[in-house]
ZAZAGU-72430 format. One record per residue: residue in one letter; x, y, z of N, C-alpha, C, O, CB in turn. Coordinates in Angstrom, 1 decimal. Atoms other than C-alpha are relative to their C-alpha. Glycine has a CB too. Layout:
BEGIN
ATOM code    n_u    n_v    n_w   ca_u   ca_v   ca_w    c_u    c_v    c_w    o_u    o_v    o_w   cb_u   cb_v   cb_w
ATOM    A      X      Y      Z      X      Y      Z      X      Y      Z      X      Y      Z      X      Y      Z
...
//
This chain:
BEGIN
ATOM code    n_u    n_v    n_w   ca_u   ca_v   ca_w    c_u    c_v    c_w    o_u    o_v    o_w   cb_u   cb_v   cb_w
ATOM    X   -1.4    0.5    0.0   33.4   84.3   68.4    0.9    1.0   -0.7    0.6    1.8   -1.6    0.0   -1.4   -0.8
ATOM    X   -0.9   -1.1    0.6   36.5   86.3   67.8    1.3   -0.8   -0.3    1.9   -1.7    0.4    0.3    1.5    1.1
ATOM    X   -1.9    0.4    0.2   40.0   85.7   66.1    0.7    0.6   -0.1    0.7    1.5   -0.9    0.5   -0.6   -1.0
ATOM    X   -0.6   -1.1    0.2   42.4   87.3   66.9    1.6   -0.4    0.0    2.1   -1.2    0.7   -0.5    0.9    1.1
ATOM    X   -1.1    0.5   -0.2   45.9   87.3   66.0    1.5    1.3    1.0    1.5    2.5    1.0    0.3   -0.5   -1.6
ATOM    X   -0.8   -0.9   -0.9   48.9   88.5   68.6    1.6    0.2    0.0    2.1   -1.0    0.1   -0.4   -0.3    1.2
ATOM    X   -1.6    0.7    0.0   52.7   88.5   68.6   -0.2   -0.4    1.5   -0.8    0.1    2.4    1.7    1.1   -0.3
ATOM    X   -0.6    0.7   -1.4   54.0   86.2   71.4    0.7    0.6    0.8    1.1    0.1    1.8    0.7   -1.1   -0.1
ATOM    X   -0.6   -0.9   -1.5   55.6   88.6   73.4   -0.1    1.1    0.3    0.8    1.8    0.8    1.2    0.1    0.2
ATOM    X    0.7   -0.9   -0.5   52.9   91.0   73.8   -1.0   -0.5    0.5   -1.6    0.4    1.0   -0.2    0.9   -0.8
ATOM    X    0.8    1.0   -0.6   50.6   88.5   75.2   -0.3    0.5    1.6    0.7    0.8    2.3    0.8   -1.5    0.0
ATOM    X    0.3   -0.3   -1.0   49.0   89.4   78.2   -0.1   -1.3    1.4   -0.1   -2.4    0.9   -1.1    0.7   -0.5
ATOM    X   -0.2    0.9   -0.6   49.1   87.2   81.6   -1.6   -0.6    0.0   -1.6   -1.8    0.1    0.7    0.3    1.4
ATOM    X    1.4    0.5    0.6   45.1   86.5   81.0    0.0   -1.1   -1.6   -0.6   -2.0   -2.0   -0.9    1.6   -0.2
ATOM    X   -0.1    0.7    1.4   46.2   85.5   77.4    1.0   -1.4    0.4    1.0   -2.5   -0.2    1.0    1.3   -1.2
ATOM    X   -1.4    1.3   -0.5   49.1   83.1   79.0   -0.8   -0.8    0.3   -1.0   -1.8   -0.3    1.3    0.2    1.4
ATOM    X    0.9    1.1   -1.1   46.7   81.6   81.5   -1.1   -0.8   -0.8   -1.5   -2.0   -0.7   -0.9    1.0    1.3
ATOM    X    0.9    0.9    1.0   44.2   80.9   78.9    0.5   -1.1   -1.2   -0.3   -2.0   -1.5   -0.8    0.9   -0.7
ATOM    X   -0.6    0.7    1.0   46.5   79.2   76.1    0.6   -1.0    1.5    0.4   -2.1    1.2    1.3    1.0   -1.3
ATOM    X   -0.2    0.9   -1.1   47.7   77.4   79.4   -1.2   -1.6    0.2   -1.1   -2.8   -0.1   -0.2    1.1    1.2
ATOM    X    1.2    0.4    0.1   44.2   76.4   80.2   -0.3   -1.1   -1.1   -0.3   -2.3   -0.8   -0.8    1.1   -0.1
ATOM    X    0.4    0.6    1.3   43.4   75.2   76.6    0.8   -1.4   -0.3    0.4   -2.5   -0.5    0.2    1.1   -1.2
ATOM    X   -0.5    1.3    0.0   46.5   73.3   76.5   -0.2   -0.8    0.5    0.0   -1.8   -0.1    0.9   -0.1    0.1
ATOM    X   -0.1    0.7   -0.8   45.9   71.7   79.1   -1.4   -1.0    0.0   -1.6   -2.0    0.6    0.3    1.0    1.2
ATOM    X    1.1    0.6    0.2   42.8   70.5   78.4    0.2   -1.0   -1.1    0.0   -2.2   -0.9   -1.0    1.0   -0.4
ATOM    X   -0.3    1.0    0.8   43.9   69.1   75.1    1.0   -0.9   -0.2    1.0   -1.6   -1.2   -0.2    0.3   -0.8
ATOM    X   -1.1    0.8    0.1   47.2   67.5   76.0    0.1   -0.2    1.7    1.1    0.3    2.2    1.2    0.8   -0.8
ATOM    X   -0.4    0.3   -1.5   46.9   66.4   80.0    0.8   -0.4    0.3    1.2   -1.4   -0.4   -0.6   -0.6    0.6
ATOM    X   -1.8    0.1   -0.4   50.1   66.3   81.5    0.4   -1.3   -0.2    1.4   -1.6   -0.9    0.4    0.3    1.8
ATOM    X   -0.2    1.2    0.2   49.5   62.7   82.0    0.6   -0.7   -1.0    1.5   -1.6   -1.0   -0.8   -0.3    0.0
ATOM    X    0.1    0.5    1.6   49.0   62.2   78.1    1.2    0.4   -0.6    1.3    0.0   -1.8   -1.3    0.7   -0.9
ATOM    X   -0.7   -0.2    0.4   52.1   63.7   77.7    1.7   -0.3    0.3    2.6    0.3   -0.3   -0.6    0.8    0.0
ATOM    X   -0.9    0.6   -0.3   54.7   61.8   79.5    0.8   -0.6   -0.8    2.0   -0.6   -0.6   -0.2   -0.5    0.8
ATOM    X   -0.8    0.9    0.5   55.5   59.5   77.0   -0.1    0.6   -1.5   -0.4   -0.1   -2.5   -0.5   -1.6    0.2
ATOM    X    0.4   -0.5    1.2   55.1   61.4   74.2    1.3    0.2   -0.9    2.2    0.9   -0.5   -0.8    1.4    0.2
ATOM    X   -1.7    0.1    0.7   58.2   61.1   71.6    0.4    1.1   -0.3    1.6    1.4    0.1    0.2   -0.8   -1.4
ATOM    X    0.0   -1.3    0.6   58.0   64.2   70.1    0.9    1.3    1.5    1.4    2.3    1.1   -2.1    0.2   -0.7
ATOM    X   -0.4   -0.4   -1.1   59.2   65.6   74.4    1.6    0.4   -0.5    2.0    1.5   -0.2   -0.3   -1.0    1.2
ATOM    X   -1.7    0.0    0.1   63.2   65.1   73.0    0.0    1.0   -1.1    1.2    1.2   -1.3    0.9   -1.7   -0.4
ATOM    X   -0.9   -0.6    1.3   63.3   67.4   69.9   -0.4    1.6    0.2   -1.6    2.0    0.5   -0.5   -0.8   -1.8
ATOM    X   -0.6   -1.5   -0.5   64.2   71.1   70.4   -1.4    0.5   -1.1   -1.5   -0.3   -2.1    2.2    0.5   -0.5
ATOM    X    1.0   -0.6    0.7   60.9   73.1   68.8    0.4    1.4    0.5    1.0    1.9    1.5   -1.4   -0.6    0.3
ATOM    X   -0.2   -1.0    0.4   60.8   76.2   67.6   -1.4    0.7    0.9   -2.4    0.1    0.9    0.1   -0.1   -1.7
ATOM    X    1.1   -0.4   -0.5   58.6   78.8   70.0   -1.0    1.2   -0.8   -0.4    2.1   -1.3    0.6    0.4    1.1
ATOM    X    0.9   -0.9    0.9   55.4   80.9   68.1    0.3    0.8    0.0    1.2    0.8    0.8   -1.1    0.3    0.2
ATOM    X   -0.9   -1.5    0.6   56.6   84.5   66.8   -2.0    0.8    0.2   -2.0    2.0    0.6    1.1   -0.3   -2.6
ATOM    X    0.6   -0.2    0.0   52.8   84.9   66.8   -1.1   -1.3    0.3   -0.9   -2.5    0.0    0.3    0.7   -0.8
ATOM    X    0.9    0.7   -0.5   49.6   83.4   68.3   -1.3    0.6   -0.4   -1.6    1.8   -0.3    0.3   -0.1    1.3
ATOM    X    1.5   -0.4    0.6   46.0   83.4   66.7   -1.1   -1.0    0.8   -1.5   -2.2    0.5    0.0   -0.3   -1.8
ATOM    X    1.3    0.8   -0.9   43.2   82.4   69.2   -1.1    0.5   -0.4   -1.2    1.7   -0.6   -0.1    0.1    1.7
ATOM    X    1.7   -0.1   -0.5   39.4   82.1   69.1   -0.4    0.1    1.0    0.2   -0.5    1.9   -0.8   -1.0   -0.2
ATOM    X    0.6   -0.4   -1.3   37.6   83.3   71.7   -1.5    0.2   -0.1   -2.1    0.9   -0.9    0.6    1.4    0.5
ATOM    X    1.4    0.0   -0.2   34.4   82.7   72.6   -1.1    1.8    0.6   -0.9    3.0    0.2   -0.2   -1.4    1.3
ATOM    X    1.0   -1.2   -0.3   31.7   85.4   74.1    0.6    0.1    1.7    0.3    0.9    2.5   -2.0   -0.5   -0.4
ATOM    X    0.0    0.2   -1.7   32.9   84.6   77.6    1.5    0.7    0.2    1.9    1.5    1.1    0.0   -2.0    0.7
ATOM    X   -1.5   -0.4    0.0   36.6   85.0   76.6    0.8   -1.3    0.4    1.8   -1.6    1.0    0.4    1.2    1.1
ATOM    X   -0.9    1.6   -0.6   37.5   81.5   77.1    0.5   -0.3   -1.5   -0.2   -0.3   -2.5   -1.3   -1.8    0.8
ATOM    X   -0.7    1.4    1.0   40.0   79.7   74.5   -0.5   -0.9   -0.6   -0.5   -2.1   -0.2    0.9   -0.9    0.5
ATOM    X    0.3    1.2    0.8   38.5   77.9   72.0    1.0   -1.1   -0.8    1.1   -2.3   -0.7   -0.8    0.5   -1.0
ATOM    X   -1.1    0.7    0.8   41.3   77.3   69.5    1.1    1.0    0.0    1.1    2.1    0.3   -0.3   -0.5   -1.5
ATOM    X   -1.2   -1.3   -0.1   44.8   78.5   69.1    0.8   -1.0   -1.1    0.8   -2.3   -1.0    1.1    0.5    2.1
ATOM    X   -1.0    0.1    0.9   47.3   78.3   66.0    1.2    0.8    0.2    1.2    2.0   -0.1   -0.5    0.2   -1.1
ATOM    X   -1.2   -0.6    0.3   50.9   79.0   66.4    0.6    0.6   -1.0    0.5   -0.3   -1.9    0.6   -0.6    0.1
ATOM    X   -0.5   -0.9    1.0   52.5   81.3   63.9    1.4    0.0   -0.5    1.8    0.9    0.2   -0.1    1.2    0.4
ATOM    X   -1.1   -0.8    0.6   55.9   81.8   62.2    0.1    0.4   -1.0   -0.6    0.0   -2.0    0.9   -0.3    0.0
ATOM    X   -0.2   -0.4    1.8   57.4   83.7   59.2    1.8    0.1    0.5    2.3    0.8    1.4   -1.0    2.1   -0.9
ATOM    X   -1.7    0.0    0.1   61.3   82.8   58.6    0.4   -0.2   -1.1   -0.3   -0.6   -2.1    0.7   -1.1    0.6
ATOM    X   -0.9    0.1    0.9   63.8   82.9   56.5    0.3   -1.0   -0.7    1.2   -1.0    0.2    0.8    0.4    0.3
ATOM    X   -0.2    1.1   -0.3   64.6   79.6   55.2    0.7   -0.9   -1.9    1.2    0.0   -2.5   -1.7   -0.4    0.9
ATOM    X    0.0    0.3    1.7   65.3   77.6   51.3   -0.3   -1.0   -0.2   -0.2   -1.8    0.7    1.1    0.2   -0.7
ATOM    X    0.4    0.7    0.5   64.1   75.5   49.0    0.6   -0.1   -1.4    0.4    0.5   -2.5   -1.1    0.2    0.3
ATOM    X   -1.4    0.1    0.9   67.2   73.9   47.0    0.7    1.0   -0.2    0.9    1.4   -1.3   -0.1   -0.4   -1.2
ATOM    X   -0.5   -0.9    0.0   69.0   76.4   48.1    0.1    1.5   -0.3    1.0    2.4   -0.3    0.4   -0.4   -0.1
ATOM    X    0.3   -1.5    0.6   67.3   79.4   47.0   -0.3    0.4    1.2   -1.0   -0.5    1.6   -1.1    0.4   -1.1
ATOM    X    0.6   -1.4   -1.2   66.5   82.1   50.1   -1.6    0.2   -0.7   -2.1    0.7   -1.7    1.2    1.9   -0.3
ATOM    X    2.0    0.1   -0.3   62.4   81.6   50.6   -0.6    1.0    0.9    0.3    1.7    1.3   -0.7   -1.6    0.9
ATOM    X    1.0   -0.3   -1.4   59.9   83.1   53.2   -0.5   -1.3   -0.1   -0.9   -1.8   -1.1   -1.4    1.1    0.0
ATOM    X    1.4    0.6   -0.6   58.2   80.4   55.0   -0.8    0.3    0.6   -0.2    0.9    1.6    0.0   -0.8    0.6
ATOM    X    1.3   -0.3   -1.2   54.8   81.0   56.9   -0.4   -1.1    0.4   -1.1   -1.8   -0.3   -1.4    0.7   -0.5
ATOM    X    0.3    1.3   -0.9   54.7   78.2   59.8   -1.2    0.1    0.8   -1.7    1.1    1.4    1.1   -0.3    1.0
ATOM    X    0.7    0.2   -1.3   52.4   76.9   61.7   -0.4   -1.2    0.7   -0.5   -2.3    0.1   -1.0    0.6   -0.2
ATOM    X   -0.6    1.1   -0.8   52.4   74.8   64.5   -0.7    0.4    1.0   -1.3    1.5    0.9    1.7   -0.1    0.3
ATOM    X    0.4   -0.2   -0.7   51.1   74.5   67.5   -1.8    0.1    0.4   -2.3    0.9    1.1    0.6    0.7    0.0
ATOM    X    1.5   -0.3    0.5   47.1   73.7   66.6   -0.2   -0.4    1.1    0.4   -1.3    1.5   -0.8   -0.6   -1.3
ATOM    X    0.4    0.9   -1.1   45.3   73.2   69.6   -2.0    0.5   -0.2   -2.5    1.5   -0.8    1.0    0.6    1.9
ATOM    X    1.1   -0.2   -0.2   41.5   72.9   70.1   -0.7   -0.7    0.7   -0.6   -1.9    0.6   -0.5    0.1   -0.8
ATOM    X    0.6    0.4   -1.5   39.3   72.3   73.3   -0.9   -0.9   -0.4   -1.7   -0.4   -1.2   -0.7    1.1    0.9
ATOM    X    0.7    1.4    0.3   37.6   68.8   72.9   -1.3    0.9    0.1   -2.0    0.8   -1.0    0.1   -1.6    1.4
ATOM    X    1.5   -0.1    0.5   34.4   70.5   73.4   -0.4    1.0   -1.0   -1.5    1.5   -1.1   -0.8    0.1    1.1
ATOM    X    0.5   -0.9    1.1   34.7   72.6   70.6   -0.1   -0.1   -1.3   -0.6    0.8   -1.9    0.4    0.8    0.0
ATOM    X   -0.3    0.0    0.8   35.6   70.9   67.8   -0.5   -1.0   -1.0   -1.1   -2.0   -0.6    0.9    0.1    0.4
ATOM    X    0.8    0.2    1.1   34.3   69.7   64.4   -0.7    1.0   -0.3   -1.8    0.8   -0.9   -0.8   -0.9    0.2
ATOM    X    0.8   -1.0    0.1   33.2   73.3   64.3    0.7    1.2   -0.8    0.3    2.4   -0.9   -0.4    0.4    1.3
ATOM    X   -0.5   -0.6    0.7   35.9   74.6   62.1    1.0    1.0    0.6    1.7    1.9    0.0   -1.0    0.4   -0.6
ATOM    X   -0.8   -1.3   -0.8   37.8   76.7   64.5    1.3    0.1   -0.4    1.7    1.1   -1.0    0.2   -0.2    1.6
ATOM    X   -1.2    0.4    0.7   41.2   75.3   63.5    0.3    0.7   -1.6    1.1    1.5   -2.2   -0.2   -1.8    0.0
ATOM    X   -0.3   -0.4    1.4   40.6   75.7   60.0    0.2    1.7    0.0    1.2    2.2   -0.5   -1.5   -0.5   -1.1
ATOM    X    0.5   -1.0    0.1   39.3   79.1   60.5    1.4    1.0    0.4    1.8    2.0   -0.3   -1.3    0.0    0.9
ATOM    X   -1.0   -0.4   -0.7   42.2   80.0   62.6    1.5    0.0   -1.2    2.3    0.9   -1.3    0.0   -1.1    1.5
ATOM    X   -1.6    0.4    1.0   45.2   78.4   59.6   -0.3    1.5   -1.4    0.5    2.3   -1.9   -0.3   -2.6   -1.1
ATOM    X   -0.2   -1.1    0.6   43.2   81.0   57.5    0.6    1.2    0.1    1.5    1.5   -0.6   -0.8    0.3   -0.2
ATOM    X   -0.4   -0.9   -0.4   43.9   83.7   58.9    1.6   -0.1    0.3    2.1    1.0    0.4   -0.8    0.1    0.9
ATOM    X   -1.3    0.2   -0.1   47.4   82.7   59.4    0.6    0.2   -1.4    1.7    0.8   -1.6    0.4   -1.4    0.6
ATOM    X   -0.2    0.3    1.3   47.6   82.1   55.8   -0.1    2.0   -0.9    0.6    2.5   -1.7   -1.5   -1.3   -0.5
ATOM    X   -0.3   -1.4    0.3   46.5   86.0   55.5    1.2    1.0    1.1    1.6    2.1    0.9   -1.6    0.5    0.2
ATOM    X   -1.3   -0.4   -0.5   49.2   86.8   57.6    1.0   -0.2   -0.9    1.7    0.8   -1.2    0.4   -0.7    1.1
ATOM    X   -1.2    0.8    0.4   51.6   85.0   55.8    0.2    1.0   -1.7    1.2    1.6   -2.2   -0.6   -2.1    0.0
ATOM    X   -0.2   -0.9    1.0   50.5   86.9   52.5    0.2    1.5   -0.3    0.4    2.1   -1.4   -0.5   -0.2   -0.4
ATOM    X   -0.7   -1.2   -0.3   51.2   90.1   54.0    1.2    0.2    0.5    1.8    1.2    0.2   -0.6    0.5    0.7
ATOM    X   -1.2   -0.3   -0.3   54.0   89.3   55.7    1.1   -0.8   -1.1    2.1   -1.3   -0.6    0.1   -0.4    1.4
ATOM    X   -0.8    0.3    1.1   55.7   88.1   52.0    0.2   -1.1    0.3    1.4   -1.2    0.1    1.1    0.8   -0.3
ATOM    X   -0.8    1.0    0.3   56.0   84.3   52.6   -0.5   -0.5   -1.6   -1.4   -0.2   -2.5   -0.3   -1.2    1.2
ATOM    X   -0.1    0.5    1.8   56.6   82.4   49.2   -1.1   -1.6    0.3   -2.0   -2.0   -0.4    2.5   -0.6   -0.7
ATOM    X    1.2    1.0   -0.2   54.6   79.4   50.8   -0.4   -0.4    1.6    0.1    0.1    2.6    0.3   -1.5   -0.9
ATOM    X   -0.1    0.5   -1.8   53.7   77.8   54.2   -0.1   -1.5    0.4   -0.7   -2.3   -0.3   -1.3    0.7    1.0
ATOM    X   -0.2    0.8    0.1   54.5   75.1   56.1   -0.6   -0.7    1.7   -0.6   -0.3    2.8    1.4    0.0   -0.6
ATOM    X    0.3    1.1   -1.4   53.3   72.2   58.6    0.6   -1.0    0.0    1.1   -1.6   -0.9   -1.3   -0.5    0.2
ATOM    X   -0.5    1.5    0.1   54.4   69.1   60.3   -1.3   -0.8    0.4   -1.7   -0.3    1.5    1.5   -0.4    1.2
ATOM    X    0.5    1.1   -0.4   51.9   66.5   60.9   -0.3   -1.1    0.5    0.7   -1.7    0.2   -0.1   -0.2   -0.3
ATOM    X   -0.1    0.6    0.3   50.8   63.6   62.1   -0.6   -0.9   -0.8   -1.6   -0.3   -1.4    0.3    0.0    0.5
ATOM    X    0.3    0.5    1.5   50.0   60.7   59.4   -1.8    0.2    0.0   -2.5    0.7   -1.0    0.6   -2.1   -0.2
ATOM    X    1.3    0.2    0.2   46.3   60.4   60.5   -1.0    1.5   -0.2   -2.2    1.4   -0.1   -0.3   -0.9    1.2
ATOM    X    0.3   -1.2    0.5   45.7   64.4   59.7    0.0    0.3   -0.7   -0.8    1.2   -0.9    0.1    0.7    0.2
ATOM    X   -0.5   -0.1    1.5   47.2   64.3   56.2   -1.7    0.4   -0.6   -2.0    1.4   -1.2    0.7   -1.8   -0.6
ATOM    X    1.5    0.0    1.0   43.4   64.1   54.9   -0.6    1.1    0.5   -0.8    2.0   -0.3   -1.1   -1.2    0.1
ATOM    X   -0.2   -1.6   -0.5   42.6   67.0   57.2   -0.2    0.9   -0.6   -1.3    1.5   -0.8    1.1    0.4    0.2
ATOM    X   -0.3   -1.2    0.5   44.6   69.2   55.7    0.1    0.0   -1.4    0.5    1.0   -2.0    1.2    0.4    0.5
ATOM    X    0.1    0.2    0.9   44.4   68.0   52.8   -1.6    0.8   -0.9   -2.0    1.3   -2.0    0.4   -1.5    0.1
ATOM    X    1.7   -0.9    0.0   40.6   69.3   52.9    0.3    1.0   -0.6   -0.1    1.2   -1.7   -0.8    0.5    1.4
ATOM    X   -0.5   -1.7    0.3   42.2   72.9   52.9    0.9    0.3   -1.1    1.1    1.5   -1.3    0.7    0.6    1.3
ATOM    X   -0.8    0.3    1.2   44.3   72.2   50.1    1.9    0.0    0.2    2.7    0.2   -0.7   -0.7    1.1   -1.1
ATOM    X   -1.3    0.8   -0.2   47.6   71.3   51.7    0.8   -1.0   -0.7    0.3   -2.1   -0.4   -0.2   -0.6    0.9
ATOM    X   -0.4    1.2    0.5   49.7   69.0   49.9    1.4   -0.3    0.4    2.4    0.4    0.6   -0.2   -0.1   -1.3
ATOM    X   -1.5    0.3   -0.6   52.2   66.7   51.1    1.3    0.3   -0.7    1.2    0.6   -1.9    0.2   -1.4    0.1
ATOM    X   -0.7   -0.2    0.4   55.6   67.2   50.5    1.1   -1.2    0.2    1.6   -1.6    1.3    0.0    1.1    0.3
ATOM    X   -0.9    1.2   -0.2   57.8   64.3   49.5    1.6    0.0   -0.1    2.3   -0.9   -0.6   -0.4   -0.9   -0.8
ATOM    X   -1.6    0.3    0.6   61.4   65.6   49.6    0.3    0.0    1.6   -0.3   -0.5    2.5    0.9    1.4   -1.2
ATOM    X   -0.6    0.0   -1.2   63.8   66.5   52.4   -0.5    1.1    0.9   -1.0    1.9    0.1    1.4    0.0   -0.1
ATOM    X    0.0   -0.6   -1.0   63.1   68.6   55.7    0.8    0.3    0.5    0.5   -0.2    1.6   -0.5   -0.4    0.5
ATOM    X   -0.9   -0.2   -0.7   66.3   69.9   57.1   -0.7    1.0    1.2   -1.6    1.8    1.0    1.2    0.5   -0.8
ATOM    X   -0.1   -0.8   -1.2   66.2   71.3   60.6    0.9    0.5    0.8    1.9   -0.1    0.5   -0.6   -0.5    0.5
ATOM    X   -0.8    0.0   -0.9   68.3   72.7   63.4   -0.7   -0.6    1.1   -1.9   -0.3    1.4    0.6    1.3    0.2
ATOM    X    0.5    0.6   -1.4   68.3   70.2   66.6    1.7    0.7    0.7    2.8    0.5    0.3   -0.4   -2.5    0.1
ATOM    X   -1.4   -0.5   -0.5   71.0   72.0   68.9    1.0    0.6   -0.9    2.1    0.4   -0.6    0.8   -1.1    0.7
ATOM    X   -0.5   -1.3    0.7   72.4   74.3   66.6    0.3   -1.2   -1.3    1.2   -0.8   -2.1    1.7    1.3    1.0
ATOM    X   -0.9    0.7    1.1   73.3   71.4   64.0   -1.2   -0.7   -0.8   -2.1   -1.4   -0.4    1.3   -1.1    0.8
ATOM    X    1.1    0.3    0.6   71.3   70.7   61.0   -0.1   -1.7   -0.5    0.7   -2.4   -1.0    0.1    1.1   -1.1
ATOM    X    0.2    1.1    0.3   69.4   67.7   60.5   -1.2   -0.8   -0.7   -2.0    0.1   -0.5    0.3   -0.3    0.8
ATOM    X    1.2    0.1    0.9   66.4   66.0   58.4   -1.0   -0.5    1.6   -0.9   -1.3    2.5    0.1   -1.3   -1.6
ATOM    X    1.3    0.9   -0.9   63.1   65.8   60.3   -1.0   -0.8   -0.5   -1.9   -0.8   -1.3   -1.0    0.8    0.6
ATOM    X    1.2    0.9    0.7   61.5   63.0   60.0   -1.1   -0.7    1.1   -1.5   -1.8    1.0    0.8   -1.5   -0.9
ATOM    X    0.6    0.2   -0.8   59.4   63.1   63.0   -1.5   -0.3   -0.4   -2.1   -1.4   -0.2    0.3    1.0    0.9
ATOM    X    1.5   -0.3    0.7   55.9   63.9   61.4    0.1    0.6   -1.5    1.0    1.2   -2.0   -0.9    1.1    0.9
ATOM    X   -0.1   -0.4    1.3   55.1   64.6   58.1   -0.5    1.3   -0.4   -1.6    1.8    0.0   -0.5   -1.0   -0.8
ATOM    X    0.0   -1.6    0.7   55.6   68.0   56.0   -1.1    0.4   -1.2   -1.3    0.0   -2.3    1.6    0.2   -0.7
ATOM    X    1.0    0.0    1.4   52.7   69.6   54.1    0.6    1.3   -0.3    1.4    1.9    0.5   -1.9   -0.1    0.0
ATOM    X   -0.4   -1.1    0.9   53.2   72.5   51.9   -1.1    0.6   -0.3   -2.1   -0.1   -0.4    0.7   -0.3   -1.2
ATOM    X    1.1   -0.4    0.9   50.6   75.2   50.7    0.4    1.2   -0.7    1.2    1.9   -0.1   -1.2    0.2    0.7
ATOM    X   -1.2   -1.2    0.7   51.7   77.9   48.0   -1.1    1.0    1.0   -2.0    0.6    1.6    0.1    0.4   -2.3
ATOM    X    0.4   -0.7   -0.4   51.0   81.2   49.2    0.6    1.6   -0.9   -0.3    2.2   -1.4    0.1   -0.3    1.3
ATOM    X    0.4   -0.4    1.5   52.2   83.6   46.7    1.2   -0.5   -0.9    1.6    0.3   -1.8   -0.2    1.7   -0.2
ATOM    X   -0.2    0.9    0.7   54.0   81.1   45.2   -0.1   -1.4    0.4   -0.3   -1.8    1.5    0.9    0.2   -0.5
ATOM    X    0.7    1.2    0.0   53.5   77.6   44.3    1.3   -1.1    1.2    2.5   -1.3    1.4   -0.3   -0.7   -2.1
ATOM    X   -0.9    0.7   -0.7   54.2   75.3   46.9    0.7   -1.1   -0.2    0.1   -2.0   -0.8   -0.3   -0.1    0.8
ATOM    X   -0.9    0.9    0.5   57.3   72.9   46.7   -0.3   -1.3    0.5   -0.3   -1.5    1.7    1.3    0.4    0.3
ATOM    X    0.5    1.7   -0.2   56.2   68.7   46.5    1.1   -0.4    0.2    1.1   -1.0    1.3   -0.7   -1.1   -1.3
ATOM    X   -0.9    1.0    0.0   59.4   67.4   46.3    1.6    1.5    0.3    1.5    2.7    0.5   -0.2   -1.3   -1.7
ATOM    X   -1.2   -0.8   -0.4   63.4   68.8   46.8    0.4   -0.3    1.3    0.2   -1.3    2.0   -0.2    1.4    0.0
ATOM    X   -0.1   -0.1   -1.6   64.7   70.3   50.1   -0.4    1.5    0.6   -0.2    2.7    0.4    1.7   -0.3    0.4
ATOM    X    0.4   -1.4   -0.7   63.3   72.7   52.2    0.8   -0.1    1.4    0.6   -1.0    2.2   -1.8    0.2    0.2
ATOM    X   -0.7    0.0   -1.4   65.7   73.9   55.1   -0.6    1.2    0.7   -0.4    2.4    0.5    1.7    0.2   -0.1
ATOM    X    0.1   -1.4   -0.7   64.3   76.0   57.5    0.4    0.9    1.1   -0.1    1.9    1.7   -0.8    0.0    0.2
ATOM    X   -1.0   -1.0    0.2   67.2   77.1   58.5    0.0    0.4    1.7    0.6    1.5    1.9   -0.4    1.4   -1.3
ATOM    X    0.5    0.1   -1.0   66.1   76.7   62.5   -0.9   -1.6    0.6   -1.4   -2.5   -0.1   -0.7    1.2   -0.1
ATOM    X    0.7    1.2   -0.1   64.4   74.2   64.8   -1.7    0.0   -0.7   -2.1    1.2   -1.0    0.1   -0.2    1.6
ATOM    X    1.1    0.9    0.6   60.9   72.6   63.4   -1.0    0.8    1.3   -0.7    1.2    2.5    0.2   -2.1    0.0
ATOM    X    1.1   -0.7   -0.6   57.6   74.2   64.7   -0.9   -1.2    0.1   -2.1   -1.1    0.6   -0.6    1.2   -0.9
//
């Protein structure tokens, strides 16, 4: 198995077709008609970190960002990530996790102050495994250029080289990943 991480807009059309593929596996079009989360303007990956099997097939894939962003108004790095996907028949095998690490060593090279996820409730424990902790203040976002709190899913925090913020506001200053 290989992890590898890429920016999103050096991605190759083999690389498209397969994060295609994968999605598609774990979110069937069907499954996704009514899905609430369809209406709110998301933020697209800056970078993409897939597993790849021996074959070259898509195991797992974690979305990436690093932005600019604050927390009670101080100017932060965040290191996002968003976008977790993993192929029903692969999983309980750590791939995910394996995959947020590595993001997480991104994140401490590319200077974020901590990183951030949205959730939903029944993953909290999850990520909580990896040592995530919730965060119980505000979430500002941009939905159409105008900023607003997300309260779609819930926000975890993890420091990264500093401690990450429980409570306050964190704006990140863009739409939600």
């Amino acid at each position: 198995m290989r992890i590898e991480l890429y920016r999103a807009t050096e991605l190759t059309q083999n690389q498209i077709a397969a994060l295609r593929t994968l999605s598609q596996a774990v979110y069937p079009p069907e499954s996704i008609v009514n899905w609430p989360g369809r209406s709110i303007e998301w933020a697209a990956a800056e970078w993409r970190i897939f597993c790849w099997d021996e074959q070259g097939k898509a195991l797992s894939h974690v979305g990436v960002f690093l932005r600019q962003g604050q927390i009670n108004g101080t100017p932060v790095t965040i290191g996002g990530v968003g976008g977790i996907l993993t192929h029903p028949d692969s999983r309980r095998q750590g791939l995910a996790s394996k995959g947020i690490h590595r993001a997480i060593d991104f994140f401490r090279d590319g200077g974020a102050d901590f990183a951030l996820l949205v959730c939903e409730p029944d993953l909290v424990p999850l990520y909580k495994k990896l040592d995530w902790q919730t965060f119980s203040g505000t979430l500002l976002v941009l939905q159409q250029g105008v900023p607003c709190e997300f309260t779609f899913n819930l926000p975890m925090t993890l420091g990264v080289l500093s401690q990450s913020p429980h409570e306050g506001i964190i704006d990140l200053m863009g739409p939600p990943w």
